[in-house]
KEVEXVO-317184 format. One record per atom (N, C-alpha, C): atom name; x, y, z; residue number from 0; residue in one letter. Coordinates in steps of 0.001 Angstrom, whole numbers. Layout:
N
> CA/X/Y/Z/NUM/a .
...
END
This chain:
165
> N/12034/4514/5617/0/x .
> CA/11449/3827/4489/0/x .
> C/12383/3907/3274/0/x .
> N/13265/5093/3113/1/x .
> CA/14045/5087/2018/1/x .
> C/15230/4237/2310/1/x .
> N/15737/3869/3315/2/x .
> CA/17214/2792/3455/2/x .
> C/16432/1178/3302/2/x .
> N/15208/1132/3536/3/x .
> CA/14845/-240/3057/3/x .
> C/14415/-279/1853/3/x .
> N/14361/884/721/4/x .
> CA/14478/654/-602/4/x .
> C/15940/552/-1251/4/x .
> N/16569/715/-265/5/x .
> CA/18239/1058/-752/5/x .
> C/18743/-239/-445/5/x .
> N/18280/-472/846/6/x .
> CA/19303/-1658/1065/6/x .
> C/18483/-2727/1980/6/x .
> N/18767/-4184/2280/7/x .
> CA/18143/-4854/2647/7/x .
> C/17821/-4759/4054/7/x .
> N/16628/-5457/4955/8/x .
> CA/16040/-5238/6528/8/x .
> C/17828/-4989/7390/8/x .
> N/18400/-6426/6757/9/x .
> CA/19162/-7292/8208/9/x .
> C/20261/-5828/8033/9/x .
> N/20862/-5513/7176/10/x .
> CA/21643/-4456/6614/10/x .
> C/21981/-2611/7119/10/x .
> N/20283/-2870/7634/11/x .
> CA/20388/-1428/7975/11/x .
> C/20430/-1269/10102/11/x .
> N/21420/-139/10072/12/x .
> CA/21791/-238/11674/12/x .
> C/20895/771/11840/12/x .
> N/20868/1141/13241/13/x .
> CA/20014/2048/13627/13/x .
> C/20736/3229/13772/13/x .
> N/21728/3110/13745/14/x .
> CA/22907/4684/13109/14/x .
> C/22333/5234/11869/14/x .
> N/22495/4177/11188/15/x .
> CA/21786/4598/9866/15/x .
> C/20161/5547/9701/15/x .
> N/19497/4464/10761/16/x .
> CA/18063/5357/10665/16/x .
> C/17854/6810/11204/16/x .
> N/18507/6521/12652/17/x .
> CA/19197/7704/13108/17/x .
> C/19898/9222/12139/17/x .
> N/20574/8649/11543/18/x .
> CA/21262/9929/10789/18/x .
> C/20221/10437/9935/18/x .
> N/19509/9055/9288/19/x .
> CA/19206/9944/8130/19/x .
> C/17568/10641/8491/19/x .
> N/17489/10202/9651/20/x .
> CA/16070/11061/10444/20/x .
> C/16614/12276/10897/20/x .
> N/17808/12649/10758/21/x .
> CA/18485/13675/11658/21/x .
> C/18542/13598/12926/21/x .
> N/18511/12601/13711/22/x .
> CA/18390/12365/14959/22/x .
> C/19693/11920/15752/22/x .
> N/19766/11845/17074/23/x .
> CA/20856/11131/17435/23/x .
> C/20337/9780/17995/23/x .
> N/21491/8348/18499/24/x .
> CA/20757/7638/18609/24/x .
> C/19971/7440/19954/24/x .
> N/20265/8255/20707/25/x .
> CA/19444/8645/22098/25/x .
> C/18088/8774/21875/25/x .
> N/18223/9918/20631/26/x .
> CA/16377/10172/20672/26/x .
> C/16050/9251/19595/26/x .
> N/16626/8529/19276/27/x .
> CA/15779/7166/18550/27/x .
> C/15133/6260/19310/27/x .
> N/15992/6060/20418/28/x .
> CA/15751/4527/21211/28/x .
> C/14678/5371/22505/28/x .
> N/14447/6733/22417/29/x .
> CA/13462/7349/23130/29/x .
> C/12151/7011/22917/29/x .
> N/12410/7187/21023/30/x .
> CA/10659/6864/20412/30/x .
> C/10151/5357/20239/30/x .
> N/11412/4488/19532/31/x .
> CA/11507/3558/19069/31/x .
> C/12149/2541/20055/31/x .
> N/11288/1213/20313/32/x .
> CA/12215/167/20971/32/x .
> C/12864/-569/19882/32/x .
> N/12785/-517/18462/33/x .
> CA/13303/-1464/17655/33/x .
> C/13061/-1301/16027/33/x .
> N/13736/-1365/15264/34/x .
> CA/13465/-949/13603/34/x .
> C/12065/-1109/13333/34/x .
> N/11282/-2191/13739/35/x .
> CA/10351/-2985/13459/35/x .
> C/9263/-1544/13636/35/x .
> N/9005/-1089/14828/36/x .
> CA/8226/340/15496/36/x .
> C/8332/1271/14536/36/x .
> N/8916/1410/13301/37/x .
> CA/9258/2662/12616/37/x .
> C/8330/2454/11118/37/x .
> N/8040/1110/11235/38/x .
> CA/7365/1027/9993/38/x .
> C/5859/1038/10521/38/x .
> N/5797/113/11674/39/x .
> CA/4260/539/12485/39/x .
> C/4159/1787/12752/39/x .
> N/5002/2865/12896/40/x .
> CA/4441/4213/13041/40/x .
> C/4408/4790/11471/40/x .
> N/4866/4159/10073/41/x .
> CA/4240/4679/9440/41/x .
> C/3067/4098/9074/41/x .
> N/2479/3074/9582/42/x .
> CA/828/1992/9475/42/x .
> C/261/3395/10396/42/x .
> N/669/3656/11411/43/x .
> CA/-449/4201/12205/43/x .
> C/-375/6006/11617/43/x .
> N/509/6601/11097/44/x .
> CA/474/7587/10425/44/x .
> C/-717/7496/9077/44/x .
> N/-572/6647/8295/45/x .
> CA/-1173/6125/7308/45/x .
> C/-2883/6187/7647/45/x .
> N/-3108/5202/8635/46/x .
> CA/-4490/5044/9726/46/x .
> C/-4866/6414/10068/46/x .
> N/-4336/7486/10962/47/x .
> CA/-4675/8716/11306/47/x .
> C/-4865/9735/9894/47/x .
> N/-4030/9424/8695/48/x .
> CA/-4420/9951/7313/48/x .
> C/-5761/9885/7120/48/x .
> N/-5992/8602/6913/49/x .
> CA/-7305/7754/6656/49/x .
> C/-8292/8283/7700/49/x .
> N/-8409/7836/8271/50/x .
> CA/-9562/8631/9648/50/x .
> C/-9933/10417/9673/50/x .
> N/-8570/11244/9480/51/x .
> CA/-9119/12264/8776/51/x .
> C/-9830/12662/8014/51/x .
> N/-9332/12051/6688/52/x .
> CA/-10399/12468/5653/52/x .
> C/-11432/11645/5732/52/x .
> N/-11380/10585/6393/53/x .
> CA/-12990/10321/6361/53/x .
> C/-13343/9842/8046/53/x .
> N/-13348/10459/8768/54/x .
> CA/-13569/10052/10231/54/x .
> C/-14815/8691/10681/54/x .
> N/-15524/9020/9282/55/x .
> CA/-16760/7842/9607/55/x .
> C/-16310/6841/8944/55/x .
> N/-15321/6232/8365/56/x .
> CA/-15002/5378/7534/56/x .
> C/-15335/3733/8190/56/x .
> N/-15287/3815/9835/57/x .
> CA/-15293/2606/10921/57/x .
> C/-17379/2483/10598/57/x .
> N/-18038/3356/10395/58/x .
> CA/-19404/3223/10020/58/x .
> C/-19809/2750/9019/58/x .
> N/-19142/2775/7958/59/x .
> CA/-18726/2340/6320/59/x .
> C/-19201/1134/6319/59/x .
> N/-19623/114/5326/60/x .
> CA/-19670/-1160/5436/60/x .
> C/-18207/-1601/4920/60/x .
> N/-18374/-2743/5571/61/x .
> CA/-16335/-3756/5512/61/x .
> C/-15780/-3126/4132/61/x .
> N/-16943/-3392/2869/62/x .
> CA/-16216/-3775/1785/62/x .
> C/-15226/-2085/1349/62/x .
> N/-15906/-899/2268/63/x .
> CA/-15133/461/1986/63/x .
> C/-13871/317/2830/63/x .
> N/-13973/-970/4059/64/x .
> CA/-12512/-577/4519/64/x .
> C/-11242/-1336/3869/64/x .
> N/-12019/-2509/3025/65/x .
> CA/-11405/-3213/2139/65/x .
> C/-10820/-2093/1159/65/x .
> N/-11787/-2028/537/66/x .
> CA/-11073/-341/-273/66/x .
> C/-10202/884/220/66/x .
> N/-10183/1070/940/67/x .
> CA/-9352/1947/1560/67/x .
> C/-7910/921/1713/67/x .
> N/-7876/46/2130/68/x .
> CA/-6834/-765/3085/68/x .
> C/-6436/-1586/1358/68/x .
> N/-6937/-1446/685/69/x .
> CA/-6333/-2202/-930/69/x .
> C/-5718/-1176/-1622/69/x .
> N/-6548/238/-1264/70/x .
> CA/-5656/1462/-2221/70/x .
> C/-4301/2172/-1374/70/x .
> N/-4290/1831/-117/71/x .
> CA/-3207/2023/380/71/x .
> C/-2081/1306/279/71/x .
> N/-1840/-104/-216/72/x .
> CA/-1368/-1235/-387/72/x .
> C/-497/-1484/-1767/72/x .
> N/-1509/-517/-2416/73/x .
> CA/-1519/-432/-3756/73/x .
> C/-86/578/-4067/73/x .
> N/-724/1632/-3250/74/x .
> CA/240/3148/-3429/74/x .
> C/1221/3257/-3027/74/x .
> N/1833/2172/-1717/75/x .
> CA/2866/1628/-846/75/x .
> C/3284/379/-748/75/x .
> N/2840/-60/-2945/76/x .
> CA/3429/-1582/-2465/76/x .
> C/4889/-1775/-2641/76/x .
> N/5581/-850/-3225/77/x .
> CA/7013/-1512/-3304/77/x .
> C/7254/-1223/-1826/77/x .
> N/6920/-511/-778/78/x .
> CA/7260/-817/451/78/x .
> C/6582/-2122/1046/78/x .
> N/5343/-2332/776/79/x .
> CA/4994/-3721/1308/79/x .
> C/5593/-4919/767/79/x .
> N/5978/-4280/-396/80/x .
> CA/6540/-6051/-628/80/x .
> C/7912/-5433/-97/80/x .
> N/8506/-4738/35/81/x .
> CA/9722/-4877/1019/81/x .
> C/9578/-5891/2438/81/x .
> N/8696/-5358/3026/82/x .
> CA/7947/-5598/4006/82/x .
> C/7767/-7187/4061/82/x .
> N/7048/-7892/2962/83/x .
> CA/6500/-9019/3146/83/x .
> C/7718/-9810/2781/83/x .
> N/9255/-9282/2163/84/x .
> CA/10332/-10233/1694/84/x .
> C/11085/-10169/3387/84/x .
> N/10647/-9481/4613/85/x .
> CA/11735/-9317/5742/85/x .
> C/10494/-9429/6872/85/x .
> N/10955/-11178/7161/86/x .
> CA/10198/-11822/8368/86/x .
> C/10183/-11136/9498/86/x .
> N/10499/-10550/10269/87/x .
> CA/10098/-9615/11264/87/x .
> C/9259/-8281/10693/87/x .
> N/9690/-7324/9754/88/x .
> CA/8621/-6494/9674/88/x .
> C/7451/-6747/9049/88/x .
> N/7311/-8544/8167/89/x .
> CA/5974/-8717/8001/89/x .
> C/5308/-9838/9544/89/x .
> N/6003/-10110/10477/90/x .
> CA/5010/-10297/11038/90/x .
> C/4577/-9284/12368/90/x .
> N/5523/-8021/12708/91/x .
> CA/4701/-6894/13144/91/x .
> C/3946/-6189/12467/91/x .
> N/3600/-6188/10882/92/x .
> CA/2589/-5291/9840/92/x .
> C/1264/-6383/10438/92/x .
> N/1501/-7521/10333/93/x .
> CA/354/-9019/10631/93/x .
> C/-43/-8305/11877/93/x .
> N/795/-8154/12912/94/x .
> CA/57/-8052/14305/94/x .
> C/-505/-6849/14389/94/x .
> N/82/-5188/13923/95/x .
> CA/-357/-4087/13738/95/x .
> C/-1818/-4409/12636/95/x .
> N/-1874/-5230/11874/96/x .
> CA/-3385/-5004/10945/96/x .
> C/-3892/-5475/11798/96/x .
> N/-3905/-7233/13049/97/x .
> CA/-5030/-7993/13448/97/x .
> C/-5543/-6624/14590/97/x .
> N/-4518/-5722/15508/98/x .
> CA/-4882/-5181/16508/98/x .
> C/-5606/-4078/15796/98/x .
> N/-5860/-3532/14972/99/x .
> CA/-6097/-2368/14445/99/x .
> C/-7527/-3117/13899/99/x .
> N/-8266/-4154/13417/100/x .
> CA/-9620/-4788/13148/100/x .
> C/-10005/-4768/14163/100/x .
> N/-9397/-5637/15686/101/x .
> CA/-10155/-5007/16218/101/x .
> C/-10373/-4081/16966/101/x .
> N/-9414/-3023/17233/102/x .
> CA/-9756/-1595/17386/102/x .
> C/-11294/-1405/16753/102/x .
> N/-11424/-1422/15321/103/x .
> CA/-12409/-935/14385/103/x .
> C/-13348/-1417/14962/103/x .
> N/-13316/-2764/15089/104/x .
> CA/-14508/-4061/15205/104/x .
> C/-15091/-3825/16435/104/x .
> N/-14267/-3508/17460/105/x .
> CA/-14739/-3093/19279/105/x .
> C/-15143/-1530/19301/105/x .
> N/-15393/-891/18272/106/x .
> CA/-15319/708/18297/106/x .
> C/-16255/786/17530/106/x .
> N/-16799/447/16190/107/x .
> CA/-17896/708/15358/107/x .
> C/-19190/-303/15293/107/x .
> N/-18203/-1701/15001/108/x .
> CA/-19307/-2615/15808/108/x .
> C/-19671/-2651/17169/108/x .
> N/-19031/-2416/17949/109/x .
> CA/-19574/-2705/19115/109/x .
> C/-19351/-4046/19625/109/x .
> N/-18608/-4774/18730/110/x .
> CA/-18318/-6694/19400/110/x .
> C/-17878/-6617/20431/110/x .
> N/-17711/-7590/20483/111/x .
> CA/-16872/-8508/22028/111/x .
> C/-16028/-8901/21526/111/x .
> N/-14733/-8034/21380/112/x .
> CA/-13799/-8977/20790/112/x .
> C/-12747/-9877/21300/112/x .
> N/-13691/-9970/22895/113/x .
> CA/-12985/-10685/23889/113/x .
> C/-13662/-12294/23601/113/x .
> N/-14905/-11883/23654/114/x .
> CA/-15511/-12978/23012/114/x .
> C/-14683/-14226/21843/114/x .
> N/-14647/-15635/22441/115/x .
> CA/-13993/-16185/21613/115/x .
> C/-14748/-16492/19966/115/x .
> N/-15904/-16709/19938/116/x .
> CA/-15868/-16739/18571/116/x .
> C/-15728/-15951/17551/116/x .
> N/-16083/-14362/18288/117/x .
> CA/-15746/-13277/17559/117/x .
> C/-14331/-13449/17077/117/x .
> N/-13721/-12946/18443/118/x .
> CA/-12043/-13708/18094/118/x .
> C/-11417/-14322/16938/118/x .
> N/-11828/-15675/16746/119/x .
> CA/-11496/-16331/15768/119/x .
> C/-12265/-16103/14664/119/x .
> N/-13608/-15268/14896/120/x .
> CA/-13554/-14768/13308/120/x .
> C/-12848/-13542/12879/120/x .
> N/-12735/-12930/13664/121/x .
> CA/-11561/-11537/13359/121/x .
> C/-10497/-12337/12795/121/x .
> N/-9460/-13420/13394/122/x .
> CA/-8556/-14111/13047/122/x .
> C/-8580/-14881/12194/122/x .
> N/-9390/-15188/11550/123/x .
> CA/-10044/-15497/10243/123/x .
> C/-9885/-14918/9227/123/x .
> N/-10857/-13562/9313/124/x .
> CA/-11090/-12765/8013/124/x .
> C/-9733/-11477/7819/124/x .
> N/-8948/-11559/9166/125/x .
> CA/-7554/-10709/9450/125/x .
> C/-6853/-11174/8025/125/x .
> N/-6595/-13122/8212/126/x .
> CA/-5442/-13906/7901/126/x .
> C/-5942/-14132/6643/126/x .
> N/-7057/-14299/6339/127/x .
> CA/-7080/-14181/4967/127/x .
> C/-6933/-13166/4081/127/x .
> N/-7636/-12244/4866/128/x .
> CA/-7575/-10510/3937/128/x .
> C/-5904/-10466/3695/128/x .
> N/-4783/-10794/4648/129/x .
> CA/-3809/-10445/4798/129/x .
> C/-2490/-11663/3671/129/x .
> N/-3620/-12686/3784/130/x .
> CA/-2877/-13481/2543/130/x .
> C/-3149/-13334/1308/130/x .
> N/-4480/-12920/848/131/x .
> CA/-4711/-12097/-368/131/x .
> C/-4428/-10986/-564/131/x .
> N/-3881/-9853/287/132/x .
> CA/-2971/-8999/-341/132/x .
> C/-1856/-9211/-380/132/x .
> N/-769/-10090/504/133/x .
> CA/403/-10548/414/133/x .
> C/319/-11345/-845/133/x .
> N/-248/-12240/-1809/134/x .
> CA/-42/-12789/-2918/134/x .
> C/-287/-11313/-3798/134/x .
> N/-1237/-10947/-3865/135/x .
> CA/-1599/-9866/-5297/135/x .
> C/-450/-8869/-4847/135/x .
> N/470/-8971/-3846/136/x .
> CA/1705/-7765/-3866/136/x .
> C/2431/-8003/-4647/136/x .
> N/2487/-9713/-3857/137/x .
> CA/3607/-10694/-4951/137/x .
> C/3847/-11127/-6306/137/x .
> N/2306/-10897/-6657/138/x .
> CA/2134/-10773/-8030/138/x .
> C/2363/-9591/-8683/138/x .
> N/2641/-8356/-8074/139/x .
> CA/2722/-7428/-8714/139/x .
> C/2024/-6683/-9039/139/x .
> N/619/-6504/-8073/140/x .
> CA/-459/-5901/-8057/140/x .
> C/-1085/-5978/-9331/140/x .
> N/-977/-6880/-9773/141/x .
> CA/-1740/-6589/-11898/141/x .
> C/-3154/-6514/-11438/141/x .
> N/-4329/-7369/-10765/142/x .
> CA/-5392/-7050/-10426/142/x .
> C/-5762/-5508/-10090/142/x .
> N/-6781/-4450/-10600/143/x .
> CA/-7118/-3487/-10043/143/x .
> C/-7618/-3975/-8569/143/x .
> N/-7730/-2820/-7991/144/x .
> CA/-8345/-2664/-6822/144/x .
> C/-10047/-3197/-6697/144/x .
> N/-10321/-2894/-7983/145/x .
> CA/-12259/-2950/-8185/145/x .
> C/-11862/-4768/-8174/145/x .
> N/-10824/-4985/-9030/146/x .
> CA/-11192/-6684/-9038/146/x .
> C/-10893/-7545/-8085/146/x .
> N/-9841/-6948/-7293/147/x .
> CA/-9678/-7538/-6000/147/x .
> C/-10769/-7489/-4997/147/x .
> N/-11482/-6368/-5088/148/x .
> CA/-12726/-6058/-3894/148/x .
> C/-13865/-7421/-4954/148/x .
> N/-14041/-7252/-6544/149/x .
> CA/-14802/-8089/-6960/149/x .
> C/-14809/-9604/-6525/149/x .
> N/-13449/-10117/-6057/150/x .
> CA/-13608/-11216/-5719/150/x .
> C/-13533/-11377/-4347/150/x .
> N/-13653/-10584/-3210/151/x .
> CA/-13435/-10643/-1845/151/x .
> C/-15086/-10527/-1472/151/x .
> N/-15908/-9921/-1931/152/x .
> CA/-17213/-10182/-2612/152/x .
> C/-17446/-11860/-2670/152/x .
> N/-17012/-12622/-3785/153/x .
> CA/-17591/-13420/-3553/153/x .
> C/-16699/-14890/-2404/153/x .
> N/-15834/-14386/-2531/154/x .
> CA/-14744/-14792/-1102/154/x .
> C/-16085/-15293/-39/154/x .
> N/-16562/-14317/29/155/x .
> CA/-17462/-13780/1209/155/x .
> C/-18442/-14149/1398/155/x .
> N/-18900/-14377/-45/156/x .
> CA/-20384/-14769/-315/156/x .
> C/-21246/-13540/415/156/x .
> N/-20733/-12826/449/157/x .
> CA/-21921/-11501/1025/157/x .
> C/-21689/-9743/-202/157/x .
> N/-22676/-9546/-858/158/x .
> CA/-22565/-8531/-1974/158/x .
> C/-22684/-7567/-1163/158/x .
> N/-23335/-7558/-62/159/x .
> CA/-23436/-5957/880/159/x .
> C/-22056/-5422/1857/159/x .
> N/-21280/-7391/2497/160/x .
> CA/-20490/-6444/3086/160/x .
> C/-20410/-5764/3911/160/x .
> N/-21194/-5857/4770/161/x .
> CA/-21633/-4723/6247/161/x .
> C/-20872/-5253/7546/161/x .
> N/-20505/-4484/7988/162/x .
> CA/-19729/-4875/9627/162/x .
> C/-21152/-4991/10217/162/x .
> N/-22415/-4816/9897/163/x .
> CA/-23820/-4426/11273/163/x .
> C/-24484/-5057/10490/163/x .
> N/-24503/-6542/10123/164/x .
> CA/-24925/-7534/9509/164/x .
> C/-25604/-8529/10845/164/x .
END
C-alpha cells in the first residue's frame, strides 16, 4: 500500500513489493497470483477487522453496513482513490465488494443469491453503492459520513433500511 502512494499501479514490479514485504519473490507468487490479490487481502483483512469487533454486524440493518463500509472508505480514501485512478485494482475492489454482499446477503439474509432476481438486485444496489462512493472519493470526501448515509436513505426510499424487510 505504501509503493502505490509513492508511485503509480503500472510502475510498481513485484520485486518491489517483494522487498519491501521482506519477502523473496518465490514466497510472493506462493501467496499472491498477481498485484491486484494484495490489495484484496487488505479488503479482506479490513472485513475480518470489522467482523471482530462487531461479529453481529451481518444482523445489523443495511443502513449499519453502509456505515461501517462509508467509515472505512473514509479512513482509506487516499488509498481508494488510488485504487479507483488504476483500472485493474478498481475493478477487482468492484468484484471483491459484489462477492462479499453476497457472502453477507446468503449468510444473514438467508437469500438465494442464486436466484436471478435477487441477483440483479444485489447487482443493483452493489453498483450503485459502489458509484456513490467512487464519486464522493472523487470529490474528496467533503460530505460527512451521516450525510452520505442521509441521502442513501432517501436513494432508497426506505428510513429503516433492513436486510429482513
Amino acid at each position: 500500500m505504501i509503493l502505490l502512494q509513492q508511485k503509480r499501479y503500472e510502475e510498481i514490479t513485484v520485486s518491489e513489493i517483494a522487498n519491501k514485504a521482506g519477502v523473496s519473490r518465490m514466497t510472493y507468487y506462493r501467496t499472491y497470483s498477481s498485484k491486484e490479490d494484495i490489495v484484496i487481502q487488505h479488503f479482506k483483512e479490513k472485513l475480518q477487522e470489522i467482523t471482530e469487533i462487531d461479529p453481529a454486524i451481518g444482523k445489523k440493518p443495511r443502513i449499519e453496513w453502509y456505515r461501517v463500509l462509508l467509515e472505512f472508505v473514509y479512513e482509506d480514501r487516499m488509498l481508494i482513490e488510488k485504487i479507483l485512478e488504476t483500472p485493474e485494482l478498481s475493478k477487482a475492489s468492484n468484484s471483491f465488494l459484489f462477492e462479499t454482499v453476497q457472502k453477507f446477503t446468503r449468510k444473514y439474509d438467508h437469500a438465494d443469491v442464486d436466484d436471478p432476481k435477487t441477483l440483479y438486485e444485489l447487482t443493483y444496489k452493489t453498483g450503485s453503492l459502489t458509484s456513490l462512493i467512487s464519486r464522493w472519493v472523487r470529490n474528496g470526501c467533503k460530505e460527512s459520513v451521516d450525510q452520505i448515509l442521509d441521502w442513501i436513505r432517501i436513494y432508497e426510499n426506505d428510513p429503516c433500511l433492513t436486510m429482513h424487510d
